[in-house]
N, C-alpha and C positions, 0 to 999 in steps of 0.2 A: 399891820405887817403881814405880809405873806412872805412863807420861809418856801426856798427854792431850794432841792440838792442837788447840785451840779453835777453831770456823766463827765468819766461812768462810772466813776466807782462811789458816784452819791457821797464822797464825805467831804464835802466842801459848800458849806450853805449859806447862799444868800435870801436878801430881802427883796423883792420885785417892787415894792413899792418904796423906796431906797432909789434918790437920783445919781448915788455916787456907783450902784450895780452898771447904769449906762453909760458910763463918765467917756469912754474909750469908744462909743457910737458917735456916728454922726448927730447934727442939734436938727435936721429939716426932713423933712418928708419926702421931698423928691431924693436924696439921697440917699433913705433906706429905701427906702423902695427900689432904688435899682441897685441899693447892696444888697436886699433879699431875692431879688429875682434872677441876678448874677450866683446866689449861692444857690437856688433852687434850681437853676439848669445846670451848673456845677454837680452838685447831688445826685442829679435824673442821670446824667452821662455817667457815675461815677458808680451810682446802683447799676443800671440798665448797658451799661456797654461793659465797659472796664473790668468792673468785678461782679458782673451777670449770674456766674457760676455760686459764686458765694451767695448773693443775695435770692436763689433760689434753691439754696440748698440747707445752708448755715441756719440753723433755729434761732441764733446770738443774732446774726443778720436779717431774717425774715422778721423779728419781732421789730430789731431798729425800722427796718424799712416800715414797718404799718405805722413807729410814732409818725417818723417823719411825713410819711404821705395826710397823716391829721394835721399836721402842723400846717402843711401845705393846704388844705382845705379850710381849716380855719381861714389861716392868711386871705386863699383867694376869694371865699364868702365872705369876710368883711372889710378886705382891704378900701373897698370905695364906700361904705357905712365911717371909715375913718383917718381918710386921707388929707385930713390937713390937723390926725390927731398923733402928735409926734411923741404921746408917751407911748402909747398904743404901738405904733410903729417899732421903737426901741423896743418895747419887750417882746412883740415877733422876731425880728432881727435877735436876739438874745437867744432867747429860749430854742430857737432854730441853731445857733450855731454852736450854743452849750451840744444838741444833739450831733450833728454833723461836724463835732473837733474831732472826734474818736470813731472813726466809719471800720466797719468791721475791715 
């Protein structure tokens, strides 16, 4: 069991190794995949244009943007190490959008 606290206010915790945490994901790899890449340009435009100001200025916002950009580096360092592995998939898809529900 790995315990996950869900943002942002961390008091709602699940189990990442728990297939019923994904239940509400897609079952294939080609479709996270382009649900994570669709939220990861979603993200970029929504730090980087949108709300620029905040995201350069906000302490609450500079620290969100550094998970997210790990999150993203994870993702893009091993997305092809594990593209036809669809738990793996689900809990980037996850763990990215637990982040990015609550954008400063």
């Amino acid at each position: 069991m790995r315990k996950f606290l869900c943002r942002p206010f961390r008091d709602f915790e699940v189990d990442l190794d728990d297939p019923k945490t994904y239940a509400h994901l897609p079952k294939t790899t080609s479709k996270l995949d382009d649900r994570m890449l669709q939220k990861i340009g979603y993200t970029y435009c929504y730090m980087n244009f949108w709300h620029k100001k905040d995201y350069d200025e906000w302490d609450v916002c500079i620290e969100q943007k550094s998970r997210i950009e790990l999150l993203i580096k994870n993702f893009t360092e091993n997305r092809k190490h594990n593209y036809n592995n669809v738990n793996w998939y689900r809990e980037q898809v996850f763990l990215f959008e637990d982040e990015i529900e609550n954008m400063c």
